[in-house]
TORFI-692147 format. One record per residue (C-alpha): residue in one letter; x, y, z. Coordinates in steps of 0.001 Angstrom, whole numbers, plus 500000, padded with zeros to 6 digits. Last residue first. Layout:
@vexke = A, u = X, v = Y, w = Z
...
This chain:
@vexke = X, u = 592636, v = 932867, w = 683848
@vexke = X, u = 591138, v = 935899, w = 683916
@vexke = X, u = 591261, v = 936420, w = 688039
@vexke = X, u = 589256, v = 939887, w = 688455
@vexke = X, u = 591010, v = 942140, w = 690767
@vexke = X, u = 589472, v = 944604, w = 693472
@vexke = X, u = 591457, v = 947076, w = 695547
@vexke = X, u = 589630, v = 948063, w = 698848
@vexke = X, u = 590990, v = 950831, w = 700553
@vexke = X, u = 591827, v = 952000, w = 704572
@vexke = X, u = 589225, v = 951150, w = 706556
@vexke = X, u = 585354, v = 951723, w = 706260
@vexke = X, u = 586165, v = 950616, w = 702583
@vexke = X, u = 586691, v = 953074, w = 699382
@vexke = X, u = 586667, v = 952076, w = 696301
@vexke = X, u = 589441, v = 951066, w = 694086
@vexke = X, u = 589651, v = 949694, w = 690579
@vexke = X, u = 589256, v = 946227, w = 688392
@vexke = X, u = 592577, v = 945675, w = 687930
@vexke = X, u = 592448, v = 942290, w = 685194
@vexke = X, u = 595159, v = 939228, w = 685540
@vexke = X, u = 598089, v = 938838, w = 683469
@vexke = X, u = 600453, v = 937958, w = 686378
@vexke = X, u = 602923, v = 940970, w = 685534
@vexke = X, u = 599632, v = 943378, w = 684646
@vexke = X, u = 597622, v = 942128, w = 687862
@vexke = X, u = 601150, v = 942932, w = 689979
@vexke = X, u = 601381, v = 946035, w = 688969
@vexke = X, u = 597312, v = 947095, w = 689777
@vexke = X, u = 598543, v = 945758, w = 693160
@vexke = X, u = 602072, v = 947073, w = 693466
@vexke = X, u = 600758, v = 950949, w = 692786
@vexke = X, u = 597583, v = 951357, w = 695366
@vexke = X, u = 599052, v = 948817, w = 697655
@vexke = X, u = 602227, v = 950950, w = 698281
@vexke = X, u = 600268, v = 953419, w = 700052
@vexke = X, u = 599504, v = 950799, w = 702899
@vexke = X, u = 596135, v = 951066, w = 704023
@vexke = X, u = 594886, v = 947450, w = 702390
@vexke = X, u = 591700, v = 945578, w = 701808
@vexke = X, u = 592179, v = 943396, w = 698837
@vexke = X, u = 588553, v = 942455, w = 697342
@vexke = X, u = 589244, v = 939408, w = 694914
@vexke = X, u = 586589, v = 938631, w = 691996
@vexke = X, u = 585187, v = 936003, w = 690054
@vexke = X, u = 585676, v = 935619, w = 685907
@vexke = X, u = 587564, v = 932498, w = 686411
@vexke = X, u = 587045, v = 930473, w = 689386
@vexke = X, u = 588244, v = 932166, w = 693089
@vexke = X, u = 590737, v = 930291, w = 695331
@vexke = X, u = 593254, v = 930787, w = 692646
@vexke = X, u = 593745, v = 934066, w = 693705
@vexke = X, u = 594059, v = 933317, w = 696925
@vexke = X, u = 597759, v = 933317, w = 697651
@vexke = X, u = 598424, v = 936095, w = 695095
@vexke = X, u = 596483, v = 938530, w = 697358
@vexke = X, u = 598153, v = 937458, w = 699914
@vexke = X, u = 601750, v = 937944, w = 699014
@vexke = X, u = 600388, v = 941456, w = 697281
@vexke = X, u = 598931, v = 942589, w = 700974
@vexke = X, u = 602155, v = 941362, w = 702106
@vexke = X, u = 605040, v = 943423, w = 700055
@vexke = X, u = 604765, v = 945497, w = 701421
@vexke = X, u = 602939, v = 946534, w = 704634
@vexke = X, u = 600392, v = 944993, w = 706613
@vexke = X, u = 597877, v = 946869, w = 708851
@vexke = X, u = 594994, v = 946362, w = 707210
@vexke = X, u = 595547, v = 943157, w = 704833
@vexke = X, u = 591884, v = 941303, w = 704865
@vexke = X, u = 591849, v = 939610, w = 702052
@vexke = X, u = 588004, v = 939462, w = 700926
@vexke = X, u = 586829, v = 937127, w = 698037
@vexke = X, u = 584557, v = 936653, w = 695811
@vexke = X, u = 583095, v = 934081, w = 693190
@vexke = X, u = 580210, v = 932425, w = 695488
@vexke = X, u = 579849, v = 935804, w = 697742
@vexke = X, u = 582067, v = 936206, w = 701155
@vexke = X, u = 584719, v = 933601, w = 700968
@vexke = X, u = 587064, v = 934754, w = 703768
@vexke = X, u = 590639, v = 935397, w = 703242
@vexke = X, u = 593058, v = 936579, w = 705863
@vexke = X, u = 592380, v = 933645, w = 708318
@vexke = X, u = 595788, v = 932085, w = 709005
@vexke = X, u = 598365, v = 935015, w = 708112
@vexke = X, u = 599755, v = 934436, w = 704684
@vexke = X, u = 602854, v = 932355, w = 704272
@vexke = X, u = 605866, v = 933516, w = 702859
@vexke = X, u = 607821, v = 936267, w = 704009
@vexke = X, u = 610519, v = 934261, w = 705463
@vexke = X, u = 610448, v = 932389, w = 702061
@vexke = X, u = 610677, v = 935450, w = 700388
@vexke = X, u = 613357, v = 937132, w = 701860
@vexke = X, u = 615179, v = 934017, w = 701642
@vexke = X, u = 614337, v = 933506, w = 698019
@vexke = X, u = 615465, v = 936853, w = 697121
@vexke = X, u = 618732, v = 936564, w = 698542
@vexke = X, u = 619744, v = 933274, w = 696891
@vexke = X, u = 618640, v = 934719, w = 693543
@vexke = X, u = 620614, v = 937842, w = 694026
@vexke = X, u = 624297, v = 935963, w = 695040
@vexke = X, u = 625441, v = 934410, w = 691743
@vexke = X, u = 624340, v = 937676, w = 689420
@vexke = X, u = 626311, v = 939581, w = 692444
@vexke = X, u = 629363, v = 937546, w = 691760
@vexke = X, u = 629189, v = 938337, w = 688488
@vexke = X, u = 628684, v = 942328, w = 688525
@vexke = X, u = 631956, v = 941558, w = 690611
@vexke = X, u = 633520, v = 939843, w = 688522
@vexke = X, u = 633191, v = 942340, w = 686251
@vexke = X, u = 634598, v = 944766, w = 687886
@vexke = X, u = 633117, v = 948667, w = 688953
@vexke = X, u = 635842, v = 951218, w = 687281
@vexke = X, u = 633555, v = 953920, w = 687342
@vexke = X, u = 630530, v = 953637, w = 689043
@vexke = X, u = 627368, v = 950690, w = 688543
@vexke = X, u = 624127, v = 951884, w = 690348
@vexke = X, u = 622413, v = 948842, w = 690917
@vexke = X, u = 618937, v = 949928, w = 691995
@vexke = X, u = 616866, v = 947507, w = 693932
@vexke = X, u = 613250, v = 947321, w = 693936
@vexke = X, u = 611424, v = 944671, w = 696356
@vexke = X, u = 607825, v = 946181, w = 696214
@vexke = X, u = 607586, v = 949499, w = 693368
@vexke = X, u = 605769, v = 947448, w = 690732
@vexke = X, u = 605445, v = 949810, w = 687189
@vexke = X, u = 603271, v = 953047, w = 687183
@vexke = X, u = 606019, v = 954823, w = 686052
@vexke = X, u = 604955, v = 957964, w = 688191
@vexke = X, u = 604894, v = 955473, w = 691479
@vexke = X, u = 608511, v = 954209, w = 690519
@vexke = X, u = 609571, v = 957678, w = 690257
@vexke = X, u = 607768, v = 958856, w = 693744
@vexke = X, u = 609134, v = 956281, w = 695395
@vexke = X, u = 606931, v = 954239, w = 697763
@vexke = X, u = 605550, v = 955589, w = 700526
@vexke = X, u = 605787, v = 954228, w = 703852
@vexke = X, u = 607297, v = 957832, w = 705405
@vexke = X, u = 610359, v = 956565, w = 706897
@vexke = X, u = 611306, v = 954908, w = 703381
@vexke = X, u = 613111, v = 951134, w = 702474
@vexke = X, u = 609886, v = 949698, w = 702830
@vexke = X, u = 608318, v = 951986, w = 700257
@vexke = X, u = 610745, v = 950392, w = 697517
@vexke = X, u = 612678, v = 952612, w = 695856
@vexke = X, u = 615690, v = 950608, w = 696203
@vexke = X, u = 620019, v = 951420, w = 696892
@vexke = X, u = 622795, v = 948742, w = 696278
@vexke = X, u = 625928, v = 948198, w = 698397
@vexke = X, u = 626994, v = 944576, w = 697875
@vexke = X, u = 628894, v = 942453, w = 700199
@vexke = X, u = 626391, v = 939347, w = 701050
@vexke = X, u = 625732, v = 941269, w = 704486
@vexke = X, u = 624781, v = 944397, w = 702300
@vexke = X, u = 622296, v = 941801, w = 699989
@vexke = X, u = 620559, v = 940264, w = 702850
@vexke = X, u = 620347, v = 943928, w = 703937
@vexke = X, u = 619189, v = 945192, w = 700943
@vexke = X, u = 616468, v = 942674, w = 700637
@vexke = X, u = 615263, v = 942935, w = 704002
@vexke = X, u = 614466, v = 946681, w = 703008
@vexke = X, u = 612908, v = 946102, w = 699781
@vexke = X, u = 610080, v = 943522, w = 701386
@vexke = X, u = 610031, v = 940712, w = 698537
@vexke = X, u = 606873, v = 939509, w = 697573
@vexke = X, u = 607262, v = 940293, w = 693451
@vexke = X, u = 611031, v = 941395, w = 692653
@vexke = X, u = 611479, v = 944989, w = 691353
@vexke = X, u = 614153, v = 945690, w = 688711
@vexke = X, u = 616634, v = 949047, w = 688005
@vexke = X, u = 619557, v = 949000, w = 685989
@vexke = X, u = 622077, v = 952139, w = 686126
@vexke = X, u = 625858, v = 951825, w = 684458
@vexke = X, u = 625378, v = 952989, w = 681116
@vexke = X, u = 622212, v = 956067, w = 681240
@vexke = X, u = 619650, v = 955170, w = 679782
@vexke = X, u = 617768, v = 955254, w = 676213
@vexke = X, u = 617706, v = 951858, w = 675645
@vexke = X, u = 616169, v = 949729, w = 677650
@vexke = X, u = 613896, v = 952481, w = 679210
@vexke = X, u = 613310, v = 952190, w = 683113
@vexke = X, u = 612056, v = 949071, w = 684722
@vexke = X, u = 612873, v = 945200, w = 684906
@vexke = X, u = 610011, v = 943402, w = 686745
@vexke = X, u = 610981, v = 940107, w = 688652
@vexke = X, u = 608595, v = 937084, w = 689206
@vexke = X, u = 611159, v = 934259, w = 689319
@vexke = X, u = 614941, v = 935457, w = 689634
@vexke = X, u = 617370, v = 933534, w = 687398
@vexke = X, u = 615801, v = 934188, w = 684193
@vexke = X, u = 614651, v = 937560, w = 684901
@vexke = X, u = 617795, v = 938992, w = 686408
@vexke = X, u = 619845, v = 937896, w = 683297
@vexke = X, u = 619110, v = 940226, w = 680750
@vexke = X, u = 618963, v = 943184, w = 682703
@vexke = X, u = 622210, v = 942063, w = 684889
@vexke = X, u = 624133, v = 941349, w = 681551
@vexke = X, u = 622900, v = 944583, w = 679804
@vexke = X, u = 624034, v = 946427, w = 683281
@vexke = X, u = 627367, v = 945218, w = 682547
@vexke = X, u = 627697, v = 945313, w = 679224
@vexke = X, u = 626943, v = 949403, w = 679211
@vexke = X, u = 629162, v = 949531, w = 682087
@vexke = X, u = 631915, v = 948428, w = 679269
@vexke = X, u = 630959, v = 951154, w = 676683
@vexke = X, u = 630093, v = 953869, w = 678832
@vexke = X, u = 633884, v = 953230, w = 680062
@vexke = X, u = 635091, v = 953692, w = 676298
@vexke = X, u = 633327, v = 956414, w = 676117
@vexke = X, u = 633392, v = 958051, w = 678968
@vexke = X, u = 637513, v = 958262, w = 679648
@vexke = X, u = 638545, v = 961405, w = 678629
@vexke = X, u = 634927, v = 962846, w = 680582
@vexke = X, u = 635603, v = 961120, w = 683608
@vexke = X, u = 639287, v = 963046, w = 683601
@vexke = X, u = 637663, v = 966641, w = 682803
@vexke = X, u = 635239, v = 966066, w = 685726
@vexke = X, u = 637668, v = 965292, w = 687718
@vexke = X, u = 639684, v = 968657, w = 687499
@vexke = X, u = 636804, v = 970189, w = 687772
@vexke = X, u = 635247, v = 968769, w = 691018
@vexke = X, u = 639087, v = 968741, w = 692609
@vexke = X, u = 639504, v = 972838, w = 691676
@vexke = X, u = 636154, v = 973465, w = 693343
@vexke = X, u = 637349, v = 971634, w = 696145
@vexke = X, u = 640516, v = 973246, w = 696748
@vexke = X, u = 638238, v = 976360, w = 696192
@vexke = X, u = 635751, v = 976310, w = 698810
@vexke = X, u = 634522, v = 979673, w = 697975
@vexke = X, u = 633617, v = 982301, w = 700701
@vexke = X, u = 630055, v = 983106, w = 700285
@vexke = X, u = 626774, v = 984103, w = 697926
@vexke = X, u = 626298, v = 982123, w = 695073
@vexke = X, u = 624331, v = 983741, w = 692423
@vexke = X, u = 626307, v = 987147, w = 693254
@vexke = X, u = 628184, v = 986695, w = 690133
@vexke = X, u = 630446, v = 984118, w = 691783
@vexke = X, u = 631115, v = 986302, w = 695067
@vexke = X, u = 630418, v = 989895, w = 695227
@vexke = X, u = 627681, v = 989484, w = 697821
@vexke = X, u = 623959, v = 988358, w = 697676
@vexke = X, u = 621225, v = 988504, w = 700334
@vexke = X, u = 617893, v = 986462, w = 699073
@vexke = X, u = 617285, v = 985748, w = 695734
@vexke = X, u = 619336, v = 985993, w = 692615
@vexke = X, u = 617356, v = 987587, w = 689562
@vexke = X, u = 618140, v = 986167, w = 686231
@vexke = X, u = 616549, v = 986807, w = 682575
@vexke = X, u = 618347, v = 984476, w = 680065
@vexke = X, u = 620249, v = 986114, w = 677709
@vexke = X, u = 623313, v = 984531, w = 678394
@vexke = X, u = 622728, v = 981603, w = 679735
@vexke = X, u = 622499, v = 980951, w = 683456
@vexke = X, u = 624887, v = 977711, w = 684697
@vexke = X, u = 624546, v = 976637, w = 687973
@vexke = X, u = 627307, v = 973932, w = 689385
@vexke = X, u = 627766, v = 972293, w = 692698
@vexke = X, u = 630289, v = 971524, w = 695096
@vexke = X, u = 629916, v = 970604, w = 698918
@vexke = X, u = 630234, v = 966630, w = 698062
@vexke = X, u = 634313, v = 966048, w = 696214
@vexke = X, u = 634180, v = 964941, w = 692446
@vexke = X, u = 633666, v = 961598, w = 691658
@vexke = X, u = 630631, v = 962330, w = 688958
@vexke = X, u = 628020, v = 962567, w = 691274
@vexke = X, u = 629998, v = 963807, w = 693403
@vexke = X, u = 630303, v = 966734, w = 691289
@vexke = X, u = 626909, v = 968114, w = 691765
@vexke = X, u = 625155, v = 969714, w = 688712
@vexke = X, u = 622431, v = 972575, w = 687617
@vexke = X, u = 621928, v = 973983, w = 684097
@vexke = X, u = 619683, v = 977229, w = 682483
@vexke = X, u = 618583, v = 977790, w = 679480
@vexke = X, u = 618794, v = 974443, w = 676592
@vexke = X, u = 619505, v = 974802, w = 673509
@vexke = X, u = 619914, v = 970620, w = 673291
@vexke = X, u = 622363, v = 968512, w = 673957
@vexke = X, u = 623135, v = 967968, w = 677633
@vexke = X, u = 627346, v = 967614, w = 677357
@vexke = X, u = 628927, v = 964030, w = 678170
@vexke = X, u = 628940, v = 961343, w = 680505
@vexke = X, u = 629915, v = 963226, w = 683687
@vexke = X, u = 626984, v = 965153, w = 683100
@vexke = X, u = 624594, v = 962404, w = 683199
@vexke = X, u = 623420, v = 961729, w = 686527
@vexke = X, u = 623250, v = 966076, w = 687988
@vexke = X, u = 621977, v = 967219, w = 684286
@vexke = X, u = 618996, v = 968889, w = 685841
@vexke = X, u = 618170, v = 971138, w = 683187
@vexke = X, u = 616366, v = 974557, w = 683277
@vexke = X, u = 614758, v = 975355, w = 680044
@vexke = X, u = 613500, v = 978781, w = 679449
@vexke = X, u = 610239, v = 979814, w = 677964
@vexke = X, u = 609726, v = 981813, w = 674490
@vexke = X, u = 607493, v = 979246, w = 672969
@vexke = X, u = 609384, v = 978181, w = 670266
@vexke = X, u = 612802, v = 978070, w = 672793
@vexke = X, u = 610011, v = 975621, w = 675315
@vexke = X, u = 609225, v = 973351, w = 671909
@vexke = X, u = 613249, v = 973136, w = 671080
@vexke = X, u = 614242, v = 972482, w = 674421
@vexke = X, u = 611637, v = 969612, w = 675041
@vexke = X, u = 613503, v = 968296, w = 671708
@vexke = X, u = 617077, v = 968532, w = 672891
@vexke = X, u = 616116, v = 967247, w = 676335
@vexke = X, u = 614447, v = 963646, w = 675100
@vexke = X, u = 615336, v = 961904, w = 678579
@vexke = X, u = 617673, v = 959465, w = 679225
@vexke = X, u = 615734, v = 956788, w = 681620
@vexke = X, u = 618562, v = 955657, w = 684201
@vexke = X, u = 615661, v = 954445, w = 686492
@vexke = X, u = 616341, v = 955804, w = 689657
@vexke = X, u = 618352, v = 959506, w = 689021
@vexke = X, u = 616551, v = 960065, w = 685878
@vexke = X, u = 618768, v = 961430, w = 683217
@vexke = X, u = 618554, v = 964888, w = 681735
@vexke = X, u = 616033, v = 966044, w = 684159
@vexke = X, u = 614028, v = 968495, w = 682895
@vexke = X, u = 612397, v = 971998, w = 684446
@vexke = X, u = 610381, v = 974532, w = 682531
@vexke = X, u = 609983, v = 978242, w = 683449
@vexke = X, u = 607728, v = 981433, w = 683529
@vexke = X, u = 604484, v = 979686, w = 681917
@vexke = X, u = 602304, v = 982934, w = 681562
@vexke = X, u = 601006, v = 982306, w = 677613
@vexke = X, u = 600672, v = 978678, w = 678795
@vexke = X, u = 603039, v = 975549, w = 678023
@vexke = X, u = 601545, v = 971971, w = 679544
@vexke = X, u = 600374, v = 970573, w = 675792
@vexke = X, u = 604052, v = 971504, w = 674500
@vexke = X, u = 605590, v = 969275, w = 677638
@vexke = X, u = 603799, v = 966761, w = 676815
@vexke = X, u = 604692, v = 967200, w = 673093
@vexke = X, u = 608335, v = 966733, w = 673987
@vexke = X, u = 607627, v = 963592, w = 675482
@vexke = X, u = 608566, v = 962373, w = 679031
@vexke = X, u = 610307, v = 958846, w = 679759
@vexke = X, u = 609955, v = 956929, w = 682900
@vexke = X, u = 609941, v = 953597, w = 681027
@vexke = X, u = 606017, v = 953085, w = 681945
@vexke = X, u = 605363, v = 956565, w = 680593
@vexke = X, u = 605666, v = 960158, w = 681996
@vexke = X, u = 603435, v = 962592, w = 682852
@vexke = X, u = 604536, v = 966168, w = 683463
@vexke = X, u = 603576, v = 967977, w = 686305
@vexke = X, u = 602234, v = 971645, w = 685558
@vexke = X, u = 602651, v = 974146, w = 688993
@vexke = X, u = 601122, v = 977548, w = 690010
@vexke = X, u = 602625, v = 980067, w = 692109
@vexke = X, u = 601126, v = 981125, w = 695590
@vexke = X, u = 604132, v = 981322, w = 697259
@vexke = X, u = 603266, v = 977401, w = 698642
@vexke = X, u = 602823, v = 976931, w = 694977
@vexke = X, u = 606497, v = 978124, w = 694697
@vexke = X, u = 607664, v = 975880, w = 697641
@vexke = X, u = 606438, v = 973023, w = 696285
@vexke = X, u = 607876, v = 973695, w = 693117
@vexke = X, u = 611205, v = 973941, w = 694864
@vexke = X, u = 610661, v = 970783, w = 696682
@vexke = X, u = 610313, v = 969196, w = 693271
@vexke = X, u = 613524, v = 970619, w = 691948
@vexke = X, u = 615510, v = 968864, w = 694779
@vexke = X, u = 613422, v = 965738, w = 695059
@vexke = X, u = 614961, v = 964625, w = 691850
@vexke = X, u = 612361, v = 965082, w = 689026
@vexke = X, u = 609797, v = 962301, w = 687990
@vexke = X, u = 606686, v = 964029, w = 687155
@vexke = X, u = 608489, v = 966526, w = 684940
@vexke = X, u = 608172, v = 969984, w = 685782
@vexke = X, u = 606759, v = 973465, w = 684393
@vexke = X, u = 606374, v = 975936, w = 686526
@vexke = X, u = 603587, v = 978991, w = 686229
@vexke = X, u = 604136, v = 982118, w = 687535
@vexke = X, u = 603710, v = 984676, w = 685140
@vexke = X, u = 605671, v = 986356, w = 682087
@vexke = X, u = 606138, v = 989799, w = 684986
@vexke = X, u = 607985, v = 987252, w = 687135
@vexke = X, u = 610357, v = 986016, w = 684570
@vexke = X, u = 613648, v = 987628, w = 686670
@vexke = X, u = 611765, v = 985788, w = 689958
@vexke = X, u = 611010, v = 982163, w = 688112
@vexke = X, u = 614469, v = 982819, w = 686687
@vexke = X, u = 615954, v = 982504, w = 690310
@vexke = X, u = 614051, v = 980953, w = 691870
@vexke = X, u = 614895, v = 977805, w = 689937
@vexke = X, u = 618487, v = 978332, w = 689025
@vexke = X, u = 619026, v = 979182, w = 693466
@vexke = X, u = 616643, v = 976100, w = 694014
@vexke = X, u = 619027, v = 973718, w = 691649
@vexke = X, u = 622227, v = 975190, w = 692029
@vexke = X, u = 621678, v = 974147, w = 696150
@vexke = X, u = 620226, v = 971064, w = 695693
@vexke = X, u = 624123, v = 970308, w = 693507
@vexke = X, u = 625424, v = 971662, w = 695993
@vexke = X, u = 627917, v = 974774, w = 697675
@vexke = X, u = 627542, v = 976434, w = 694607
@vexke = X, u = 630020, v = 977343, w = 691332
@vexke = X, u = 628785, v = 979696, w = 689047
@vexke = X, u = 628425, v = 979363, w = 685172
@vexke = X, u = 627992, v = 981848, w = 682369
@vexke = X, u = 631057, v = 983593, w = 682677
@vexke = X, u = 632686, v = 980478, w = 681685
@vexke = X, u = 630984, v = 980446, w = 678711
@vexke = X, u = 629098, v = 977070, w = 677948
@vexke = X, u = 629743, v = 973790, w = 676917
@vexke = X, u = 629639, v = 971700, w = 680244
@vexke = X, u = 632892, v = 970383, w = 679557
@vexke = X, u = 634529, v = 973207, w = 678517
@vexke = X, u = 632795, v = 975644, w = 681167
@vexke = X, u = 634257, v = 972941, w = 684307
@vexke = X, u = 637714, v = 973666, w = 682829
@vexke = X, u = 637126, v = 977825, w = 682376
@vexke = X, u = 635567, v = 977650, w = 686293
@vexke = X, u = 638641, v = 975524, w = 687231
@vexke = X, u = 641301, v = 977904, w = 686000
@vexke = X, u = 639611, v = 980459, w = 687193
@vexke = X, u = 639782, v = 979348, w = 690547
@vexke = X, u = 643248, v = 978674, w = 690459
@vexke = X, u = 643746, v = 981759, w = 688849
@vexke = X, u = 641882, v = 984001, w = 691717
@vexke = X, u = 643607, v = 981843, w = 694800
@vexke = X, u = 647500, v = 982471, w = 693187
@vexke = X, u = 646083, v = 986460, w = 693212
@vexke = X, u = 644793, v = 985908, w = 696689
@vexke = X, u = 648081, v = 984349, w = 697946
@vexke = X, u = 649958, v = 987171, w = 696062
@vexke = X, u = 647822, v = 990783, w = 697099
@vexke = X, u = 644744, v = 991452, w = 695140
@vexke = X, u = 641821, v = 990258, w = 697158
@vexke = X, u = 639077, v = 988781, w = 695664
@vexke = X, u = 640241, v = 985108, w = 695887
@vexke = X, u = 640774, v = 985081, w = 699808
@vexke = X, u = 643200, v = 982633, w = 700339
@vexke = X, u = 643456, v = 978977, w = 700736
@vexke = X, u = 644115, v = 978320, w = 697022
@vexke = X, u = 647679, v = 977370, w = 696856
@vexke = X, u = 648081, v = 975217, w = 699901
@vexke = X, u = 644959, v = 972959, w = 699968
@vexke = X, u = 645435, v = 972923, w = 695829
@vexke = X, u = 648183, v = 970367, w = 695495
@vexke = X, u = 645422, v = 967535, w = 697658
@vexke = X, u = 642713, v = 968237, w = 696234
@vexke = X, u = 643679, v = 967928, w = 692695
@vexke = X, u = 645382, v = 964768, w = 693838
@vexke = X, u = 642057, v = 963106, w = 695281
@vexke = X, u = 640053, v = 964843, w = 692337
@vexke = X, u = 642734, v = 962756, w = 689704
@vexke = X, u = 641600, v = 959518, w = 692130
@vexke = X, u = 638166, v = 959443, w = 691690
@vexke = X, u = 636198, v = 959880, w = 694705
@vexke = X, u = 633610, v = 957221, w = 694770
@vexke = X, u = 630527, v = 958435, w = 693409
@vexke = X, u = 627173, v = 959373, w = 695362
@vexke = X, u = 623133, v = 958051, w = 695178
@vexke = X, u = 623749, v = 957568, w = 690919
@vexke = X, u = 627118, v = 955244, w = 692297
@vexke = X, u = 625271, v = 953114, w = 694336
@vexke = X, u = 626958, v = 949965, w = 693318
@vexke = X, u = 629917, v = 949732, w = 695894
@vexke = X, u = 631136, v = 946103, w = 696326
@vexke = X, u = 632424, v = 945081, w = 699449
């Protein structure tokens, strides 16, 4: 098998495997107590909190270590948002966040607090102004990703930190994809991580408050880590997340580098070997070993099983691949197709003949997800005006109500319309997405006595 869903979780590297290992029976003991064991406990831990600091360039008294990466993220956000509360309650998030910081704005408004989402553009990148245009005298806190976790769009942190510093608001930082790359630039506030993302053990987290930055924990604190993180730490693990951290980071150049190739080969060669395919996320600001594409008629979720039983591990944001039939909320921001994604998520150490052998395999797969997907059902499309036509697709999901639209689209002459009815979610993103791939004109929506009706104007 080959494992390319690093951005989802990394393997453990193998410096974090020893780390673990030596420090099961040195740091077992109670860290706050001052006999032997919890005196060996207390440097070990320190050790690792003054490591993790380096890398993340800050004060080790600035940063805690959590029991998640989620967990960093709604203790940094509800945190400031309560030490800020007398500023105002307005948030301040990108439209493409991890799930983590958007459930946490969710849960603010819920509080009553008020929420600003970002737009980004077809690359999935925000601009510093956009987040200038969405400050307000009581704007409390801002949230940016520093890499998006689908995509691999880098995004422009040191200037959104530089408009939010003007302004007097913090920055919190999601830096979960990239900070086993290198430091987030930038003067940014506050910072939240997971170290498997990086091949450090799950369970460990990082939340780093700036001094100067107004703070309040909430909920029931203790003694432990600053009272940000309340409970007994796991410190064999903490010691493994640091320890690895420090050995990605020796190594991320000249690995950045060769994953860089990598996904340049699969971006460049995807399109010429798979007909109808849309390459997202910026070309070149992104993160080295992350290259996302949609294919045109291909249900995501037979994809990445023809693709697991061909020996590749891959994640999509297709809508198919998703218990509640919506498409990804990334993909959806972009604007860009969301049927038949797949994210190759490339980790440390991935081979080349590998990426190869996955090049070879792709095209096969796609073509037998589409040909079992092929034909429309007999009797979809009835001619209802001389240049219209209705496709009846209630009750299909992706990719069909595309497959059929693209079936009759020639039925029409130039200049005449096609009415797609459709109540899948996904319609309302794949079909305008699919008019700008086949170069024909999105009309708009309007609503139908079921579900929506999409109408597209065949231009040539």
């Amino acid at each position: 098998m080959a494992y390319f869903d690093a951005a989802s979780a990394a393997p453990l590297h193998p410096v974090a495997r020893q780390a673990l290992h030596a420090s099961l029976d040195e740091g077992w003991a109670d860290p706050a107590r001052l006999y032997r064991e919890g005196r060996r406990a207390r440097l070990l831990l320190d050790a690792a909190r003054e490591a993790a600091a380096e890398a993340v360039g800050c004060r080790p008294d600035e940063l805690v270590f959590t029991s998640s990466g989620t967990r960093a993220v709604h203790s940094g956000v509800a945190g400031a948002l309560a030490g800020r509360r007398r500023v105002g309650r307005h948030l301040i998030v990108s439209a493409v966040e991890h799930s983590s910081v958007l459930h946490a704005a969710e849960a603010h408004e819920a509080d009553g607090g008020a929420v600003s989402r970002v737009a980004v553009d077809r690359a999935g990148a925000v601009t510093a102004q956009g987040y200038g245009a969405a400050l307000r005298a009581d704007t409390a806190l801002a949230c940016l990703q520093s890499a998006n976790h689908e995509v691999g769009t880098v995004q422009p942190v040191a200037e959104v930190a530089e408009v939010c510093r003007a302004a007097g608001v913090p920055l919190l930082v999601d830096a979960a994809q990239s900070l086993g790359w290198g430091p987030v630039p930038g003067d940014w506030s506050l910072l939240a991580a997971s170290a498997h993302k990086w091949g450090g053990p799950s369970g460990v987290g990082l939340l780093v408050v700036r001094k100067g930055v107004r703070f309040a924990a909430r909920g029931p604190v203790d003694e432990r880590e600053s009272g940000r993180a309340p409970g007994f730490e796991n410190i064999p693990a903490i010691v493994a997340a640091a320890a690895s951290l420090r050995a990605v980071r020796a190594e991320a150049d000249r690995e950045a580098a060769r994953l860089r190739e990598l996904t340049e080969r699969i971006r460049a060669r995807v399109p010429g070997s798979v007909p109808d395919v849309e390459v997202v996320g910026d070309p070149e600001r992104r993160l080295p070993g992350v290259v996302t594409f949609s294919c045109l008629y291909v249900d995501g979720e037979a994809l990445l099983h023809e693709l697991d039983r061909a020996g590749f591990s891959v994640s999509s944001g297709s809508s198919c691949t998703s218990s509640t039939l919506t498409p990804s909320h990334v993909l959806k921001a972009m604007g860009v197709l969301s049927e038949g994604n797949v994210r190759v998520s490339l980790p440390v150490g991935a081979a080349e003949e590998d990426v190869e052998r996955f090049l070879r395999v792709l095209p096969r797969a796609v073509a037998g997800v589409r040909e079992k997907l092929g034909a429309p059902v007999t009797g979809t499309a009835t001619v209802t005006a001389a240049d219209a036509l209705v496709v009846d697709s209630l009750g299909k999901r992706c990719p069909i109500p595309v497959i059929e639209l693209a079936k009759v689209i020639g039925d029409v002459p130039v200049g005449g319309t096609v009415r797609v009815l459709s109540d899948d979610e996904a319609a309302r993103l794949d079909i305008p997405a699919w008019c700008e791939m086949r170069g024909q004109e999105y009309v708009g929506e309007e609503p139908a006595d079921q579900g929506v009706a999409y109408l597209v104007r065949r231009l040539s």
